[in-house]
Structure formats: C-alpha cells, structure tokens
MOPAC internal coordinates of N, CA, C and O (Angstrom, degrees):
PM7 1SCF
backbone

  N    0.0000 0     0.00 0     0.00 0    0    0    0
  C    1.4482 1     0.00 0     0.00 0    1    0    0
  C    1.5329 1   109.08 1     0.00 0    2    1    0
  O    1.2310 1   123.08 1   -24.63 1    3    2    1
  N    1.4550 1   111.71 1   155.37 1    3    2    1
  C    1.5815 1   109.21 1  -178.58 1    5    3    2
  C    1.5039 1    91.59 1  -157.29 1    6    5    3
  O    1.2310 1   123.97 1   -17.22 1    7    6    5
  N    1.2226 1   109.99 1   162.78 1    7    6    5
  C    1.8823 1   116.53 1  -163.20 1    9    7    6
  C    2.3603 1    73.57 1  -111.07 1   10    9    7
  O    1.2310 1   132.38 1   -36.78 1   11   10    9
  N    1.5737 1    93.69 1   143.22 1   11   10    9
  C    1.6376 1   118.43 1   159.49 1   13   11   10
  C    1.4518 1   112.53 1  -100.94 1   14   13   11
  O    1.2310 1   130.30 1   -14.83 1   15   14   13
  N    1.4445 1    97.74 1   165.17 1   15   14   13
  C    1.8127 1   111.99 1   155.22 1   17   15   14
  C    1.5323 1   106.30 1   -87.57 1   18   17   15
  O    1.2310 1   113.16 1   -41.49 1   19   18   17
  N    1.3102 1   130.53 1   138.51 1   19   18   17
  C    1.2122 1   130.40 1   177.38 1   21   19   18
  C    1.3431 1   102.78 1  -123.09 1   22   21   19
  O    1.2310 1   107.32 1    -5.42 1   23   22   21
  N    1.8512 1   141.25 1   174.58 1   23   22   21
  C    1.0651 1   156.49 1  -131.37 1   25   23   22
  C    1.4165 1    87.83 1   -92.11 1   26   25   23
  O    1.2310 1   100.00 1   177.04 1   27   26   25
  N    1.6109 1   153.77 1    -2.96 1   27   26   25
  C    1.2964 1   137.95 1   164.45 1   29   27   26
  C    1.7319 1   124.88 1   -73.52 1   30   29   27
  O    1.2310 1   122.01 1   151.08 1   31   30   29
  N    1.0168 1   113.76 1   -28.92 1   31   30   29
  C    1.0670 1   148.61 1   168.59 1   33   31   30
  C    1.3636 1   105.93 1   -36.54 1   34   33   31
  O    1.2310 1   117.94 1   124.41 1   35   34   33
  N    1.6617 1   121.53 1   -55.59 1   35   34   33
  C    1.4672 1   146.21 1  -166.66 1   37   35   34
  C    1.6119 1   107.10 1   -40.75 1   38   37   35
  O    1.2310 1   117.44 1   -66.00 1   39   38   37
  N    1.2819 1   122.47 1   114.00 1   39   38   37
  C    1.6838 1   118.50 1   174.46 1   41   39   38
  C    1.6438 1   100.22 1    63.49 1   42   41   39
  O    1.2310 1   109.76 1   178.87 1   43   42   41
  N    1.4011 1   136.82 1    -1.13 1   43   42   41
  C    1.3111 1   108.41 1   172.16 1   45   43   42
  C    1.7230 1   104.30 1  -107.71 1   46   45   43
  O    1.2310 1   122.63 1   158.53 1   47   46   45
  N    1.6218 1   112.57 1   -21.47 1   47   46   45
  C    1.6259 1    94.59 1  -177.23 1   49   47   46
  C    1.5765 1   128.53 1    10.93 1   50   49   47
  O    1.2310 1   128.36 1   -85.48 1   51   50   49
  N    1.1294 1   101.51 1    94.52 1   51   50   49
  C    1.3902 1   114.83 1  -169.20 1   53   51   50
  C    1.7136 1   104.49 1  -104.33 1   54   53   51
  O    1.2310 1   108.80 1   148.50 1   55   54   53
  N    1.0875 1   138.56 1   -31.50 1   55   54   53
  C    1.6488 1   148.97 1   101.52 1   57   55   54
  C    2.1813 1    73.36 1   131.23 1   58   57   55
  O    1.2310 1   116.85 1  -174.36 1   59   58   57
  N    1.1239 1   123.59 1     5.64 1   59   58   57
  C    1.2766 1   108.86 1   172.52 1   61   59   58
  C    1.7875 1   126.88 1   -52.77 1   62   61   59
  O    1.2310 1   130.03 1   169.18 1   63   62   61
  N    1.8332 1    98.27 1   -10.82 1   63   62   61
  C    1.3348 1    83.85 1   174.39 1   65   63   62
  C    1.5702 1   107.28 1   -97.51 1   66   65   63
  O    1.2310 1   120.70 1   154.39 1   67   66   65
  N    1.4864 1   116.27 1   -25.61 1   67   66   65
  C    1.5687 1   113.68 1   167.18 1   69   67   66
  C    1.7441 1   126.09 1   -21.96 1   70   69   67
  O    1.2310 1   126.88 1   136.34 1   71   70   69
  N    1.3414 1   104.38 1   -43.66 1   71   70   69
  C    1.7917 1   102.39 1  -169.46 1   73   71   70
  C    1.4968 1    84.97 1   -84.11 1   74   73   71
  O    1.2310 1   107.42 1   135.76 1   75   74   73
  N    1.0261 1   141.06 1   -44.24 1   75   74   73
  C    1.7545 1   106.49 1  -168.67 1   77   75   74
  C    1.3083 1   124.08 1  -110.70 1   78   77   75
  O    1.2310 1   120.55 1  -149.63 1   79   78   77
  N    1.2081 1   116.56 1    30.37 1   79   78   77
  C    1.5398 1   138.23 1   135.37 1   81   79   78
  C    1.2814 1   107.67 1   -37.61 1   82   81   79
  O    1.2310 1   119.91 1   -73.79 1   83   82   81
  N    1.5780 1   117.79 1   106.21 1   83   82   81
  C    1.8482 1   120.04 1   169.87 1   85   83   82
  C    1.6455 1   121.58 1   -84.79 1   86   85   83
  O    1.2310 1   126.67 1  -176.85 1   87   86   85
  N    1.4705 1   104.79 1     3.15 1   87   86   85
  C    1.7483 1   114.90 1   176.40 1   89   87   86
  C    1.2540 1   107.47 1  -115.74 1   90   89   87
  O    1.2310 1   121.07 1   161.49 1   91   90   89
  N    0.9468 1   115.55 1   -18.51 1   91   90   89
  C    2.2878 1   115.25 1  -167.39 1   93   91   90
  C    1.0834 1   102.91 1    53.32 1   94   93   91
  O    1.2310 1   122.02 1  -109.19 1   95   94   93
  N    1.7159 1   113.74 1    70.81 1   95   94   93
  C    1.5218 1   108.89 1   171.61 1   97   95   94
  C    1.9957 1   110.53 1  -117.95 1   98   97   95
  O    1.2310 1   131.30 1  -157.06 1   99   98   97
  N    1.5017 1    95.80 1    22.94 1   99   98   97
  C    1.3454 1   115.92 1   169.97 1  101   99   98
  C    1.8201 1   117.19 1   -66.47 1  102  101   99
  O    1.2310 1   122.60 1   -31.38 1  103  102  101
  N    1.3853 1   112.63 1   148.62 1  103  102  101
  C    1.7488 1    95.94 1  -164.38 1  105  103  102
  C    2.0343 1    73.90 1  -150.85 1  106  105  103
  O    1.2310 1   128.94 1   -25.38 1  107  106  105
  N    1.0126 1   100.39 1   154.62 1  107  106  105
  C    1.5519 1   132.05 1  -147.93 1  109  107  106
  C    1.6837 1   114.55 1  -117.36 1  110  109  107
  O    1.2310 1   111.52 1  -132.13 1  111  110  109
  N    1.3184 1   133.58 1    47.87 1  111  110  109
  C    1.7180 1   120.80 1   168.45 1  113  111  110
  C    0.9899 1   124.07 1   -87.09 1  114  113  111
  O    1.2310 1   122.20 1     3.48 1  115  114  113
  N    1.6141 1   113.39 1  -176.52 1  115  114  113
  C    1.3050 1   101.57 1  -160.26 1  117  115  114
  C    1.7856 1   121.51 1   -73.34 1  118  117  115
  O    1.2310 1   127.21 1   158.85 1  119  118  117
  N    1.4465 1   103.74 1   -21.15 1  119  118  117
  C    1.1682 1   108.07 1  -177.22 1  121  119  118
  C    1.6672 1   118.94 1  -109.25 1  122  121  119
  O    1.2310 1   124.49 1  -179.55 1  123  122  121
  N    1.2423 1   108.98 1     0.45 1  123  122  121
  C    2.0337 1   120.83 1  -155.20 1  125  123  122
  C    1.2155 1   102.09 1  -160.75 1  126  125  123
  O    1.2310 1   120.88 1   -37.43 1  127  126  125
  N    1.1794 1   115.92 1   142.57 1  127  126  125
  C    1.9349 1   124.54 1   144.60 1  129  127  126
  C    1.6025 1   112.55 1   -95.21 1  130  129  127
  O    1.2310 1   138.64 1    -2.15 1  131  130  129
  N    1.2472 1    81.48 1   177.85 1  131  130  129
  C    1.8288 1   101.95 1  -161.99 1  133  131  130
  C    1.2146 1    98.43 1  -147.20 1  134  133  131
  O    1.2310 1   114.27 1   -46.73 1  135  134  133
  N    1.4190 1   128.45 1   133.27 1  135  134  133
  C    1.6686 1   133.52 1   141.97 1  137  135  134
  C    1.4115 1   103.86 1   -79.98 1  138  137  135
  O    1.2310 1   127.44 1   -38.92 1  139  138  137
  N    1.8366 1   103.28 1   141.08 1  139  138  137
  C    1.3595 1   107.17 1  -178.54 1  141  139  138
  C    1.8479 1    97.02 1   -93.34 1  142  141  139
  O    1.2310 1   118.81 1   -53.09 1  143  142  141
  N    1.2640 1   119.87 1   126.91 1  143  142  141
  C    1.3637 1   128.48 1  -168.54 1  145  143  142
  C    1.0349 1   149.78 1   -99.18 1  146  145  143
  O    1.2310 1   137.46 1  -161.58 1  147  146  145
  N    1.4896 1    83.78 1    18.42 1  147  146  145
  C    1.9167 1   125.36 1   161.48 1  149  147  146
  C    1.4316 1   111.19 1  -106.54 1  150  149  147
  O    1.2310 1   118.27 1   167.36 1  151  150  149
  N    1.6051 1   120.90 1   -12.64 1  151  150  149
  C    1.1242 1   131.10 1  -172.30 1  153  151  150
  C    1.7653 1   106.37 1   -96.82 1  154  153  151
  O    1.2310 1   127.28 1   128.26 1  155  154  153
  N    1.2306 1   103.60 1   -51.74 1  155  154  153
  C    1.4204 1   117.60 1   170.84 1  157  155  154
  C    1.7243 1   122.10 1   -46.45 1  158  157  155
  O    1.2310 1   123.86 1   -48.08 1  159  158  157
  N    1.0949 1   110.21 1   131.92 1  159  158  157
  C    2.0155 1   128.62 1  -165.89 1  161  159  158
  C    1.0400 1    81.69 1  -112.04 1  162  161  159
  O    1.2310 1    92.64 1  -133.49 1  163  162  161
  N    1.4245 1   164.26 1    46.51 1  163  162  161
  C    1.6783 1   157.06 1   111.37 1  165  163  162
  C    1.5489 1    86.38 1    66.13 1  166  165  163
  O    1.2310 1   113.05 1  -122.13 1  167  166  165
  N    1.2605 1   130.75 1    57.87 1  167  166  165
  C    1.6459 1   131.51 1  -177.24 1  169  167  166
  C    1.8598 1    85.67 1   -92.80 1  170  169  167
  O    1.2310 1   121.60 1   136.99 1  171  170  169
  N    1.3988 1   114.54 1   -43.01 1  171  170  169
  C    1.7598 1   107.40 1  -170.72 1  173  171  170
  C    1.4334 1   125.06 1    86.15 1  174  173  171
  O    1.2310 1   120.30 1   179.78 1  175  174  173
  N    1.1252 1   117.03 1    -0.22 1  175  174  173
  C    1.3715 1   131.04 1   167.25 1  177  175  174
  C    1.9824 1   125.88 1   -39.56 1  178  177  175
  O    1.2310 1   138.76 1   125.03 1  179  178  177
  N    1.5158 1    81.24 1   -54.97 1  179  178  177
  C    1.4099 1   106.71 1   177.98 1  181  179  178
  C    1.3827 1    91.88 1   -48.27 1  182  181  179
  O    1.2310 1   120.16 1    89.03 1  183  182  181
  N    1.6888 1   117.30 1   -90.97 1  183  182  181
  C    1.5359 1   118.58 1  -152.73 1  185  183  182
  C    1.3586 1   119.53 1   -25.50 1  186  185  183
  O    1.2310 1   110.89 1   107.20 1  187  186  185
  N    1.2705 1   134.75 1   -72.80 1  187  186  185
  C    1.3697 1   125.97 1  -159.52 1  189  187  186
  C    1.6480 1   101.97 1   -79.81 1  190  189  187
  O    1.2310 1   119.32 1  -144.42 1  191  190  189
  N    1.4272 1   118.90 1    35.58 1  191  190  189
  C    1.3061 1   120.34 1  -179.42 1  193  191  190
  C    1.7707 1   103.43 1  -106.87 1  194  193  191
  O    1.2310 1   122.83 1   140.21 1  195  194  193
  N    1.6229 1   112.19 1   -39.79 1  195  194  193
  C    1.2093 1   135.45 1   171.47 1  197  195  194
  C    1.0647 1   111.16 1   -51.09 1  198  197  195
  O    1.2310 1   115.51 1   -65.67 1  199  198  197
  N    1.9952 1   126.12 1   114.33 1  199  198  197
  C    1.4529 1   105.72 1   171.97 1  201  199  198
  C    1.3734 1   134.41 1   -92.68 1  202  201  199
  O    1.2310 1   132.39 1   176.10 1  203  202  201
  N    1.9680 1    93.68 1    -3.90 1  203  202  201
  C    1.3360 1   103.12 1   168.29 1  205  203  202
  C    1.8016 1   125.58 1   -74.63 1  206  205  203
  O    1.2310 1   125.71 1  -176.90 1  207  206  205
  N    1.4660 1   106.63 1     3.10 1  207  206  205
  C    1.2631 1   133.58 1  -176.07 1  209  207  206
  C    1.7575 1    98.30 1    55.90 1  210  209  207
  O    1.2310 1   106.20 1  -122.86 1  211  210  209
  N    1.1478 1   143.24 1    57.14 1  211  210  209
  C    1.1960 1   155.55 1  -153.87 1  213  211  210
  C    1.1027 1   110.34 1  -112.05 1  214  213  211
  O    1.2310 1   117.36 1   154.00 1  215  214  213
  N    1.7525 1   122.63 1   -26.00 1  215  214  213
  C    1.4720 1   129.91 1   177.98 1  217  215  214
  C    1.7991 1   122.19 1  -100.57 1  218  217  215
  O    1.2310 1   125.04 1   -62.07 1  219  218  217
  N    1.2687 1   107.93 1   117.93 1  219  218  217
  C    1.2736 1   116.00 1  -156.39 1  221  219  218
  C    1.7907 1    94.82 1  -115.25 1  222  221  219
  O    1.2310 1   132.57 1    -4.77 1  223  222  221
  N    1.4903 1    93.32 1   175.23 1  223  222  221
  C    1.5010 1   111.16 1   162.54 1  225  223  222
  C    1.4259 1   123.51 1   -86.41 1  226  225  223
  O    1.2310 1   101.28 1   -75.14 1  227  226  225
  N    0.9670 1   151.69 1   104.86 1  227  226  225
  C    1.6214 1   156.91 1  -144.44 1  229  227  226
  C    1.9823 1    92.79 1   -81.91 1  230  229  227
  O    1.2310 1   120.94 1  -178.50 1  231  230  229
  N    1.5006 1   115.81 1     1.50 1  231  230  229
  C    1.2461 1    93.81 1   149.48 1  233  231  230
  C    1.5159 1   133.72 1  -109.99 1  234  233  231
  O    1.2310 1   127.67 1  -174.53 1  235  234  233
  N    1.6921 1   102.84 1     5.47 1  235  234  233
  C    1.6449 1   110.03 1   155.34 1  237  235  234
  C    1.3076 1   110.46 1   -20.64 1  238  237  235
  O    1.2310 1   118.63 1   -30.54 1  239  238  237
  N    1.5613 1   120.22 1   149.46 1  239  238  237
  C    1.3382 1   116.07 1   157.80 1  241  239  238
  C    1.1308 1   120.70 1   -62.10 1  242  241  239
  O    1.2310 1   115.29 1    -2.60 1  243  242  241
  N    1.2350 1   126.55 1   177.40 1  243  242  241
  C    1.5220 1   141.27 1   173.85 1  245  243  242
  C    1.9373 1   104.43 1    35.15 1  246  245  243
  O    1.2310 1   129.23 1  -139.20 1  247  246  245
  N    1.3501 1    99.81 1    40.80 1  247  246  245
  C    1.3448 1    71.65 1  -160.37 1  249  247  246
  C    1.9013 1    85.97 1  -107.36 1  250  249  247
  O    1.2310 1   117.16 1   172.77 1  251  250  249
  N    1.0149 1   123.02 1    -7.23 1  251  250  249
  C    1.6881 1   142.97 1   170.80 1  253  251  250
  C    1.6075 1    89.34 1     3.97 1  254  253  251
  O    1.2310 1   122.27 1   105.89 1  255  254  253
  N    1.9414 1   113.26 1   -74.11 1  255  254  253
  C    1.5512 1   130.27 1  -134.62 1  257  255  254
  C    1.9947 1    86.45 1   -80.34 1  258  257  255
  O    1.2310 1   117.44 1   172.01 1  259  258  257
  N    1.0634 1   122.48 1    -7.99 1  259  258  257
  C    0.7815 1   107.67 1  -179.66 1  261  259  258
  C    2.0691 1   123.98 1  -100.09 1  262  261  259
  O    1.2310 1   137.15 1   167.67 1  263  262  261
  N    1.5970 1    84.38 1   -12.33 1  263  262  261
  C    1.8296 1    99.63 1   177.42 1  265  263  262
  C    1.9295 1    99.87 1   -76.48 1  266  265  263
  O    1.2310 1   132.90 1   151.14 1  267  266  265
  N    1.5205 1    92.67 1   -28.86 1  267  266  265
  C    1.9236 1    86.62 1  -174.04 1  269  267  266
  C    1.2821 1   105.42 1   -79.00 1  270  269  267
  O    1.2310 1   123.21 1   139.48 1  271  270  269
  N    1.3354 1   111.45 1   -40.52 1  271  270  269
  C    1.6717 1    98.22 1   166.68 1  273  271  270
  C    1.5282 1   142.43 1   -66.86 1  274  273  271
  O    1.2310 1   136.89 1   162.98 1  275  274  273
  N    1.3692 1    84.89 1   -17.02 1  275  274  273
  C    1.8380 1    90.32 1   167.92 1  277  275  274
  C    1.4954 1   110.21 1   -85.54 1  278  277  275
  O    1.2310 1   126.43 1   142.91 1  279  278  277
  N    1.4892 1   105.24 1   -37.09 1  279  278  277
  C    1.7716 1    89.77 1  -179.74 1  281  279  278
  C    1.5592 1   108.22 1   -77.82 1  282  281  279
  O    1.2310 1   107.31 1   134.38 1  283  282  281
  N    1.1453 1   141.26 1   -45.62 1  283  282  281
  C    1.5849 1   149.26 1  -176.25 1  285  283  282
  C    1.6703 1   103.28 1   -54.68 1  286  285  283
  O    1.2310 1   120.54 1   143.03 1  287  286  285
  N    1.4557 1   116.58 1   -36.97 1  287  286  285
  C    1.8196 1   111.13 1   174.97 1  289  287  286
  C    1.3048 1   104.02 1   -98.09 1  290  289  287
  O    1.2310 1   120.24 1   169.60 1  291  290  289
  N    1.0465 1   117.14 1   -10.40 1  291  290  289
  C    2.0811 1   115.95 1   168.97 1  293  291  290
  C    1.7528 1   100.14 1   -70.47 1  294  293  291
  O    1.2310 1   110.49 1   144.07 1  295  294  293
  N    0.9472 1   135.47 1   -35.93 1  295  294  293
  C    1.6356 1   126.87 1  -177.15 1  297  295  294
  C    1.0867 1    96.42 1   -86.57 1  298  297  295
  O    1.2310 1    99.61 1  -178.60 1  299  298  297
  N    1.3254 1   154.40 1     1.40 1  299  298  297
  C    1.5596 1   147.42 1   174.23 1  301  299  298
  C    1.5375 1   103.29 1  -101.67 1  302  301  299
  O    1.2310 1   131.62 1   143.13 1  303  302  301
  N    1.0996 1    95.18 1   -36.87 1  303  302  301
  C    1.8790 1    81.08 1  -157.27 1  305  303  302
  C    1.7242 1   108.36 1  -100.50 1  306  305  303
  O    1.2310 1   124.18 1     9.24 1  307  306  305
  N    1.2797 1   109.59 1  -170.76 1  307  306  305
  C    1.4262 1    91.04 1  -176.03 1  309  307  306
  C    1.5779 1   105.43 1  -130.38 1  310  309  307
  O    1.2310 1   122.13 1   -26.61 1  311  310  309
  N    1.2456 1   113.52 1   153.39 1  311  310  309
  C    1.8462 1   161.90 1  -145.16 1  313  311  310
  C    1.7211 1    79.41 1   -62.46 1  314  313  311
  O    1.2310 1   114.92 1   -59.18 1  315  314  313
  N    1.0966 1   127.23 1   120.82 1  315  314  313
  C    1.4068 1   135.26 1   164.60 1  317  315  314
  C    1.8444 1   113.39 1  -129.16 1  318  317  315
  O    1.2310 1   123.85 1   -46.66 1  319  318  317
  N    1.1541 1   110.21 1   133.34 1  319  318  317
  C    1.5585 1   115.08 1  -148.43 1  321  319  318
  C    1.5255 1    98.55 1  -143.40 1  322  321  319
  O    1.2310 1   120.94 1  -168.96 1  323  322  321
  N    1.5272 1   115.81 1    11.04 1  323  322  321
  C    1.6558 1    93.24 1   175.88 1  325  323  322
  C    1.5702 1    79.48 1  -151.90 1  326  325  323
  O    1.2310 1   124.29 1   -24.70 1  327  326  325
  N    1.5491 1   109.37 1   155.30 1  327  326  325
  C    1.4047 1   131.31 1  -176.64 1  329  327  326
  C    1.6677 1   109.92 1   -51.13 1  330  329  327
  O    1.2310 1   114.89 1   116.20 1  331  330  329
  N    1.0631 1   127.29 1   -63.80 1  331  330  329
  C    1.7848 1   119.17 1   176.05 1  333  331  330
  C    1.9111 1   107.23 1    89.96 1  334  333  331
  O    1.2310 1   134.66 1    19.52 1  335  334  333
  N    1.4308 1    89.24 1  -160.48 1  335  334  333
  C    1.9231 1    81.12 1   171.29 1  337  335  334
  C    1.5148 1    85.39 1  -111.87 1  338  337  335
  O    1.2310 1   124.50 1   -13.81 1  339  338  337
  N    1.3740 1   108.98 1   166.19 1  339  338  337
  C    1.5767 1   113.76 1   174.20 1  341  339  338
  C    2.0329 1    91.01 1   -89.38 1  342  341  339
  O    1.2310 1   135.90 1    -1.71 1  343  342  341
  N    1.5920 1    86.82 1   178.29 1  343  342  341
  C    1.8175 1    96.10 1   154.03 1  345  343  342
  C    1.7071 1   125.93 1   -29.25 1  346  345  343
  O    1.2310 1   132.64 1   -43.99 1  347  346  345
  N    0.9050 1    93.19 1   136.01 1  347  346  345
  C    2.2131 1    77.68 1  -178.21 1  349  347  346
  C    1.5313 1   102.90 1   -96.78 1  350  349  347
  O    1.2310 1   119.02 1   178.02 1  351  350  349
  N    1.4810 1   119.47 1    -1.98 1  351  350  349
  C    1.3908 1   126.87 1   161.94 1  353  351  350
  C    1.6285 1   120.36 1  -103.70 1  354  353  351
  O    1.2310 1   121.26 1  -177.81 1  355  354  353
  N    1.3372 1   115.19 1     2.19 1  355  354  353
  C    1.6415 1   134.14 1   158.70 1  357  355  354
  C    1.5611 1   107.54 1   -16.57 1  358  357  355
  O    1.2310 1   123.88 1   106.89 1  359  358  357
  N    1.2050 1   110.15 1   -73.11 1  359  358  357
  C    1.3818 1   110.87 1  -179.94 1  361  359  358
  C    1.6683 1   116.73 1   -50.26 1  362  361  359
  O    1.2310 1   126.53 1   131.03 1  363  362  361
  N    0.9461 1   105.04 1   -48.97 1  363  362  361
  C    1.8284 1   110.26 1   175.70 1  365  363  362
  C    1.2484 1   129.82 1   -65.35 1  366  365  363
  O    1.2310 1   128.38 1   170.92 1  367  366  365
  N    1.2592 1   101.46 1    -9.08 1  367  366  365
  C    1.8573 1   116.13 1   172.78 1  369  367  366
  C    1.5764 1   105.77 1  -110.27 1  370  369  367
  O    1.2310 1   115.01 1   140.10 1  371  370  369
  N    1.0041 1   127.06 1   -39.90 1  371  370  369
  C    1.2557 1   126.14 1  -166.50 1  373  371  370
  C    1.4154 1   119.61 1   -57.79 1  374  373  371
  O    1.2310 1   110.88 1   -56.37 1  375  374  373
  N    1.4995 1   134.75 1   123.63 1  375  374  373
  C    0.8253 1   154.86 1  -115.22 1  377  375  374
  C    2.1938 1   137.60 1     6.21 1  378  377  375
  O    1.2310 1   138.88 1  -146.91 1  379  378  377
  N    1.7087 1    80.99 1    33.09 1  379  378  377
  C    1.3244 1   100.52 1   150.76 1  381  379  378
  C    1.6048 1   139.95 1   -29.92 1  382  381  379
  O    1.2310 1    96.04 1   -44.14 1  383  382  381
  N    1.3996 1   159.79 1   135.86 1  383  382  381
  C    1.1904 1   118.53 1  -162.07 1  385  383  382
  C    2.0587 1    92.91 1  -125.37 1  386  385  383
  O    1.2310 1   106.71 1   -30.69 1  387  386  385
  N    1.0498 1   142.33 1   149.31 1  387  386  385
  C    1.0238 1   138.08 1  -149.95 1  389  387  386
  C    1.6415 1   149.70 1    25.90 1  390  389  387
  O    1.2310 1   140.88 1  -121.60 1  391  390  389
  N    1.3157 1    77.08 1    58.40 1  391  390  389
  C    1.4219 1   115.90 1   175.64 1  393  391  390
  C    1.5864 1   112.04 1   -62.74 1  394  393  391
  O    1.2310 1   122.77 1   105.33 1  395  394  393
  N    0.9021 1   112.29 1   -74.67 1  395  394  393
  C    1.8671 1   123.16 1   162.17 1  397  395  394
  C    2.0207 1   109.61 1   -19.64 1  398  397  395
  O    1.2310 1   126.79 1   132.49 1  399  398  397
  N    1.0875 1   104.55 1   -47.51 1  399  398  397
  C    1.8211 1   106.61 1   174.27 1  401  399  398
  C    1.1580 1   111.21 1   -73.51 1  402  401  399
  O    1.2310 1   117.96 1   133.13 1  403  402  401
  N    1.5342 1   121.50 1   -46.87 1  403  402  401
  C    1.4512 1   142.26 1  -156.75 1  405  403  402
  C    1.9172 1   111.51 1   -71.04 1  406  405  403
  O    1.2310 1   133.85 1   132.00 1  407  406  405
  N    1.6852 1    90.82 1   -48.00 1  407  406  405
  C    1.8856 1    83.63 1  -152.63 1  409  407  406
  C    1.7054 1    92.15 1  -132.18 1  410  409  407
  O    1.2310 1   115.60 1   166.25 1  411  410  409
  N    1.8443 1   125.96 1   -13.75 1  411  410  409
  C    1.2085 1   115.86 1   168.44 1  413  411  410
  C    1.3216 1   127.91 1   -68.60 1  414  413  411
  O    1.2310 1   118.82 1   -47.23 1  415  414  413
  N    1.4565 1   119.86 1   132.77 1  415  414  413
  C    1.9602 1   120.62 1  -160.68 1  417  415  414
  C    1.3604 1    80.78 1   -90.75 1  418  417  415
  O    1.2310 1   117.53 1   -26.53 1  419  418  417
  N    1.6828 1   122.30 1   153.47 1  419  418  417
  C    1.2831 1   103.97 1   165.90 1  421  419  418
  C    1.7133 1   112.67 1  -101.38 1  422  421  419
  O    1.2310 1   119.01 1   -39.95 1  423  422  421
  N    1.1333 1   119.49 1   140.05 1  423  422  421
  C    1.1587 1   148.74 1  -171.02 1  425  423  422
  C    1.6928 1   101.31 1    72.03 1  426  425  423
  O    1.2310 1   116.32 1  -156.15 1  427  426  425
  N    0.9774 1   124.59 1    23.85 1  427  426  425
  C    1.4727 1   123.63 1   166.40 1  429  427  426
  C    1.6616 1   122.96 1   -23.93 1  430  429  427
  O    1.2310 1   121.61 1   -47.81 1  431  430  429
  N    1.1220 1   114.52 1   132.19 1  431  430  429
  C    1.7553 1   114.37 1   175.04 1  433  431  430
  C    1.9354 1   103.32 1    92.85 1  434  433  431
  O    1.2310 1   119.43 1   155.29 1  435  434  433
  N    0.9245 1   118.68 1   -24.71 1  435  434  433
  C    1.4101 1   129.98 1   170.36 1  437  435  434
  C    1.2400 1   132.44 1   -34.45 1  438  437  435
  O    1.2310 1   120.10 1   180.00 1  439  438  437

C-alpha cells in the first residue's frame, strides 16, 4: 500500500506534507504534487499534514486513476523535499470540486 495526491491538491500545493516525508518521494508540477508509489513506505505521516486533505490511501475506492497518475507524473517531474510557498490562490481553490477537468495540463512538466 502507498498513500497518492488526489484532485484536491490542484492549484493549492500547500507542500506541508513535503517536509515530513522520511523517503522524498514527493514530485513537483506546475499545478499538483504526486507521491511516487513504489517509492512510498505507507508510513502516513503526510496525510493529516495536507490541509487540502488531498492525500489518501491508494486503497480508497475508485481511487485506481489517481495511483497511475501519481506514478506516470512522478517520473516527469522533479523530487521536491522542502515545504516552499504553496499557491498564493491555495485558499480559493481548495476544496473546489472538478478541478482535475478544469486546471490539470495533460502531461504537464514534461
């Protein structure tokens, strides 16, 4: 098992779960992060670190389309390991609801 980024995440990167990540399996686009989910030790730290609550367990239901997208944009983008500023419009998106149609580029950072 390994915890994903799911569609909350989108324009708010808030990267609070990045610093206490003990593997650096955090990955960096322009609009979202990703845990890479072969990289990830399902330790769980991250989740309740996220305030967009965006980080899940990859055995949620339906949550499949979202494990291929974290591992398939984790080999593109690059390894980010310290908190940063989030979005400066974070707050105004966050818990937005189709975000994923709206503002994800596809294959973005590539």
């Amino acid at each position: 098992m390994s915890y994903v980024v799911t569609e909350q995440c989108i324009l708010c990167k808030y990267k609070d779960c990045v610093e206490v990540c003990p593997v650096d399996c955090f990955y960096e686009g322009e609009t979202m992060l990703v845990i890479h989910p072969d990289e990830c030790i399902d330790c769980g730290v991250c989740e309740p670190e996220c305030p967009a609550e965006a980080i899940v367990p990859d055995t949620e239901p339906g949550i499949e389309r979202w494990v291929e997208l974290n591992r398939v944009y984790a080999q593109d983008w690059p390894n980010v390991t310290q908190k940063g500023e989030p979005n400066p419009d974070a707050d105004k998106y966050k818990g937005e609801e189709g975000k994923y149609e709206k503002y994800l580029k596809p294959r973005e950072g590539s």
